[in-house]
Steps between C-alpha positions, in 0.01 A plus 500: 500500500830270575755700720754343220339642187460848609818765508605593807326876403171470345300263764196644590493592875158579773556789735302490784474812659264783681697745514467693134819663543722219551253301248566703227883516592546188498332393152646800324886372618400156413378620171776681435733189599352283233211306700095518399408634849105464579396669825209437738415770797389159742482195540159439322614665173742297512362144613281610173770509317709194597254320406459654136886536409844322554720653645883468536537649867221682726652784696299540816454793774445374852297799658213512255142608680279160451710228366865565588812344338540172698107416496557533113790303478320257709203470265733478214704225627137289504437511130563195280698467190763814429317781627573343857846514417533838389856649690428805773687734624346699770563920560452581877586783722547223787864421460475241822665122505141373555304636234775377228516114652046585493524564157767216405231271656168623330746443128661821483822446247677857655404766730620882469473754736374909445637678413743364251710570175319407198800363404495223775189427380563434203787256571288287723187507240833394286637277680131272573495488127817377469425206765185404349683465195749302599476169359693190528606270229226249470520150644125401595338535837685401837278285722465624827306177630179585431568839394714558144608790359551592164790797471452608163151546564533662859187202609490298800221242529418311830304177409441620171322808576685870417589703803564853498848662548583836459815607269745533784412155579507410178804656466710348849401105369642587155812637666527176689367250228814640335709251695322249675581345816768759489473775775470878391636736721244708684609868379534424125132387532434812657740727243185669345189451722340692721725456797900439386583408856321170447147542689298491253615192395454369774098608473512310182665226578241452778196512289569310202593243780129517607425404139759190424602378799247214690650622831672861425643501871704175375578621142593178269565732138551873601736440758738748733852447442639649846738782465450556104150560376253218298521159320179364269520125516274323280433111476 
């Protein structure tokens, strides 16, 4: 399913979750919000069922016995095609600095910690909707040297071939194909991810630069504008 043809209430959501409690919490609020909730009890249910089903957004626990949250996310992030870039936002009771910037890395889109106000949670599910959705007027794929990507599609290709980018990725090179060669300040990139005081962009920023850039400690198209935020400058 295309994050612009669904509602914002109706996409169908993957709770990931051993706890039955919270499990059943969880999909009963998010029923009762509007969203088709399926929920798995680990993360073999629910590898199962990733691979079965689209989904809009995968909500994942981090302290699951077996698999946990980040191994999961992890796995996800290696599948081909859409499943691969299925948003995550990962539940944890470990409210550290270091697990958030772990799960950044592994693909995670946002990170919440327990406990928290089902209401929070449903802004963030919210607002990683609202980012994949985001779409920019078309005007055919920016080349990136050997990379190009195509905004209205969310697709970057390196020598022809697909690569894989999550939706906040997606997401931070539509904000900046917006205005090319123009740079975007650092906190309105941030303004709804994971981390509004700019360091999870910064995670970003730093991977898809492992993807497009020949030499990503040189940068020649995502490139640091020094003391406001990002610039995209294609060929």
């Amino acid at each position: 399913m295309s994050l612009s043809d669904a509602p914002p209430r109706g996409r169908h959501l993957l709770v990931v979750d051993d706890d039955d409690r919270i499990r059943d919490l969880l999909k009963e609020y998010l029923t009762r919000a509007g969203f088709r909730v399926t929920a798995a009890s680990g993360g073999a249910p629910a590898r199962r069922l990733l691979a079965t089903l689209d989904f809009d957004l995968a909500v994942f626990d981090v302290m699951m016995p077996g698999e946990d949250g980040f191994s999961l996310t992890r796995w996800l992030r290696e599948q081909r095609g859409s499943p691969g870039r299925t948003p995550v936002l990962i539940l944890t009771a470990k409210g550290g600095a270091g697990d958030r910037i772990e799960g950044l890395k592994l693909g995670a889109d946002d990170y919440l910690g327990k406990p928290f106000e089902p209401e929070e949670l449903l802004l963030r599910i919210e607002a990683i909707l609202r980012r994949g959705a985001d779409r920019p007027a078309a005007g055919g794929p920016l080349s990136l040297g050997r990379c190009a990507f195509d905004a209205e599609r969310g697709e970057l290709t390196c020598a022809g071939e697909p690569v894989r980018l999550t939706e906040a990725e997606v997401s931070l090179l539509r904000q900046l194909a917006r205005t090319p060669h123009e740079p975007v300040d650092r906190l309105e990139l941030a303004r709804d991810s994971v981390d509004p005081s700019g360091r999870a962009v910064d995670v970003q920023v730093t991977r898809l630069r492992r993807k497009i850039e020949d030499d990503p400690k040189a940068p020649r198209y995502l490139q640091t504008v020094r003391g406001v935020g990002y610039r995209l400058a294609p060929d």
